[in-house]
N, C-alpha and C positions, 0 to 999 in steps of 0.2 A: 613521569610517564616515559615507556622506553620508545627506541627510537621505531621501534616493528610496529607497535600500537598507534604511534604517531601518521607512521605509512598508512595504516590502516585508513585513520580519517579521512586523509586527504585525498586520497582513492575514493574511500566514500562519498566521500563531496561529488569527487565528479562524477560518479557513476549517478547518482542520485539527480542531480542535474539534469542529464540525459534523458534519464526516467520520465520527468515532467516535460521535457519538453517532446518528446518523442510520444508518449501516453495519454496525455492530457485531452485530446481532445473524444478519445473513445472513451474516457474517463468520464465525461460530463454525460456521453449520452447515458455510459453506465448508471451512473447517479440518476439520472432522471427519471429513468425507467424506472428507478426502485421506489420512488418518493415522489413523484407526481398524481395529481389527482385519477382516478379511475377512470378512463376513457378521455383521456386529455390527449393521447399518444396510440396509434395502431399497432406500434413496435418500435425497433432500434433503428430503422430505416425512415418511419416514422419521424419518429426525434430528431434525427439527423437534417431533415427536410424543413419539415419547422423550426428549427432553431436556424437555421441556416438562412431562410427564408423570410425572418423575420424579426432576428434579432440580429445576420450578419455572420460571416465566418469567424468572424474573432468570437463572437460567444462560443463557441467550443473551446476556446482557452478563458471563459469565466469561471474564475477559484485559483486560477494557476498561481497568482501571487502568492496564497498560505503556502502552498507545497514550494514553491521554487524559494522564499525567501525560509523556510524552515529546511527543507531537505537537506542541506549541508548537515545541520544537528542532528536529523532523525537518521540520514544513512549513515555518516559519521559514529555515531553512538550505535547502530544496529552491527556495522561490522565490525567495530570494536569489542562489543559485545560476545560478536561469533567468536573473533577470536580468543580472546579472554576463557567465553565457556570449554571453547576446545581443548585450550590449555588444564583448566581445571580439570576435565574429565579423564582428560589423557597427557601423561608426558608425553606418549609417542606423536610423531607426525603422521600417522599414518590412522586414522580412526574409522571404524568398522561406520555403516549405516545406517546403524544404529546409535550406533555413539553422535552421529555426526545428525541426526535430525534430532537428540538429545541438546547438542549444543545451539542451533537453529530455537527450539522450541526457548531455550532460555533466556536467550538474542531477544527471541520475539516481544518475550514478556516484558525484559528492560527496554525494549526500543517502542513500548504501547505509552510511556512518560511522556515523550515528546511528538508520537505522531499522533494521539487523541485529541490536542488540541491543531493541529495540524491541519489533520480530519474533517474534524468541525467546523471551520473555517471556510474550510474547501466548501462542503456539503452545503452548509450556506447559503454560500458564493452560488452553487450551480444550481441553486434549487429556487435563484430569481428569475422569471422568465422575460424579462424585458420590460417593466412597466415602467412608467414614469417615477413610483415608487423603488425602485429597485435602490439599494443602497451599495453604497463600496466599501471596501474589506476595512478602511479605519473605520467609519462607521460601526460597521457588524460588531468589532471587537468592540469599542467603546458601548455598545448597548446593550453584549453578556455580560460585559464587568457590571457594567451601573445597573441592569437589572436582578443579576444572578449570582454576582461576586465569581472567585475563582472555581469553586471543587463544582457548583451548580452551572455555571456560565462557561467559563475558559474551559474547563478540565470536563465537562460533560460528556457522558459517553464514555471513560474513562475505563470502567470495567469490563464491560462488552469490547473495546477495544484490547483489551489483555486477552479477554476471552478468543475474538479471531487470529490475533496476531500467533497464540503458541502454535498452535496445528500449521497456523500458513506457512509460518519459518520452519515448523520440523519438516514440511511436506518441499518448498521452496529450496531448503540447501540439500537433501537428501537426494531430488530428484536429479538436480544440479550435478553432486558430485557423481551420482552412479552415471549419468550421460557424459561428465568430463573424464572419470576413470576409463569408459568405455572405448572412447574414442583414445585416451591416451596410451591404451593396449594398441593402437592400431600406425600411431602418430607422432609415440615418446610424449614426455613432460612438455615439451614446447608443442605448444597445440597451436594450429593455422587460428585467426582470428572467425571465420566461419563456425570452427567447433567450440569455440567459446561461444558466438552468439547464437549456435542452436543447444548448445547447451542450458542457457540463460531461460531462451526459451520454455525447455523442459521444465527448471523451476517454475515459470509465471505461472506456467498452466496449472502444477501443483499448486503453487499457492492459491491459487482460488479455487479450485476444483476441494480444496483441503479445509476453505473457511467459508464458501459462498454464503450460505443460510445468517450466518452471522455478522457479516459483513452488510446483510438487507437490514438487518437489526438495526445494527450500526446508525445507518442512514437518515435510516427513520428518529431513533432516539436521538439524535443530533440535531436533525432539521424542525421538530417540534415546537411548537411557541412556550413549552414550559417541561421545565425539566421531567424525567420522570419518579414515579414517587415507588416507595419498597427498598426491598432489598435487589441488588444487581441481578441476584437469583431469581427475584419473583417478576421482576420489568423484563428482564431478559425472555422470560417464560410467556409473559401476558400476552408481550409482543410477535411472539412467533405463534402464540395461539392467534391474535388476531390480523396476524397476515394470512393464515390456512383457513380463518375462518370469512375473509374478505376476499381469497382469490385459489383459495385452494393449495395444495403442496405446491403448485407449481409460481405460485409467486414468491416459495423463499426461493426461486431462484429465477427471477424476472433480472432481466439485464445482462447475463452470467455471458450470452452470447459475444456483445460488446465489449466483457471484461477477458476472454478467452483470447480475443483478436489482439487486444491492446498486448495482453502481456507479452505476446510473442516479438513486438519490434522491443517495446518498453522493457523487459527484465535484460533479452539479449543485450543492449544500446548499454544497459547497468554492468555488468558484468562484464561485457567489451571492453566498456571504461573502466572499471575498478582493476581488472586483471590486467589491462595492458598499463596503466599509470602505477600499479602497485609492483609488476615488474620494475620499469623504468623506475621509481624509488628505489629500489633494489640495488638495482645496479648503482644509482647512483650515492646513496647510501650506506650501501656493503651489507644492510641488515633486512 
């Protein structure tokens, strides 16, 4: 492994870190929204109120453990990824935006390996509301393995998560680089830390505005007491007929408001960190 790709990781880590701690908690209400019973919730503010009210401010950080103890691997391998694809696609450094939500979409697909189970975890996690029953994350894991083994239990959801993650990353780095290109016409290559994190932002929004519907998918097919059955093509399909046919078009995109807000502190906070840590490797590195 050379020593650029190495950088990469280690950036990743920390940007990804950030991510959950910065994100997580409009994350839970996100989740909730998608996958709570019908009329359990008024809306986002809703959620907000009653979990807060009743299970405590820290439940908005229930599930953080999967993402905070995986994220290192999932952002890691994601910008690894990015770079790797860019490389393949282009010798040049310089790649059009097309080439560059090309590399993103391919990022995305190799980085659905480790965040599906991730995922699931999380969704889980935030989709206990408080009871006496409620269980903790050894638990949950210990009772997909022993009931469902890997591909059906750990790795569930696995394809629907390949499914959202190409679009989010081709829409996520593309938006990215045309906001940091823009400002760097105005700024030079060393961009203020400001224009990195509303750049960052740019991406989140893409990223979800580019997979929402599937991402409701996601949720659902995760948080289920039993796996789903078919081909990823026909549960993928079943599911989004039976969200439009329980709340209409507008429930594949129940939550989306939650998910909008988040991304803008959460992708910025990522990309502040990964651009300013992957600088300083730089420098200190030479590569």
């Amino acid at each position: 492994m050379d020593a650029s790709t190495v950088n990469e990781l280690t950036a990743g880590s920390l940007g990804g870190a950030a991510q959950v701690i910065v994100g997580q908690p409009l994350d839970t209400i996100k989740t909730r929204a998608q996958v709570a019973p019908k009329g359990m919730f008024k809306g986002p503010m809703d959620i907000l109120a009653q979990t807060v009210r009743k299970e405590g401010f820290f439940a908005l950080y229930k599930g953080m453990a999967s993402p905070l103890v995986g994220i290192a691997g999932v952002n890691s391998l994601l910008f690894a990824a990015y770079g790797v694809s860019k490389r393949l696609i282009s010798p040049f450094p310089q790649l059009s935006l097309t080439e560059i939500a090309a590399a993103g979409a391919m990022a995305g697909a190799i980085n659905a390996i480790l965040a599906s189970p991730v995922e699931m975890f999380k969704v889980r996690m935030q989709g206990q509301y408080g009871s006496p029953s409620d269980k903790r994350l050894r638990a949950v894991v210990g009772e997909m393995w022993q009931q469902w083994g890997f591909r059906k239990g750990i790795m569930r959801g696995y394809w629907i998560t390949v499914a959202r993650e190409i679009p989010a990353y081709a829409g996520f780095y593309s938006a990215f680089e045309f906001s940091r290109r823009k400002f760097a016409e105005k700024y030079g290559s060393q961009l203020p830390v400001w224009a990195l994190l509303a750049s960052g932002s740019t991406g989140g929004i893409a990223y979800w505005l580019a997979c929402y519907p599937l991402d409701v998918v996601k949720s659902r097919v995760q948080l289920r007491a039993t796996p789903p059955s078919g081909t990823p093509v026909q549960y993928i399909a079943h599911e989004l007929r039976t969200i439009v046919a329980e709340s209409g078009m507008s429930g594949l995109f129940r939550g989306l408001s939650p998910s909008l807000l988040r991304s803008i502190p959460a992708a910025a906070s990522t990309f502040a960190a990964f651009e300013l840590t992957r600088e300083y490797l730089r420098e200190a590195t030479g590569v």
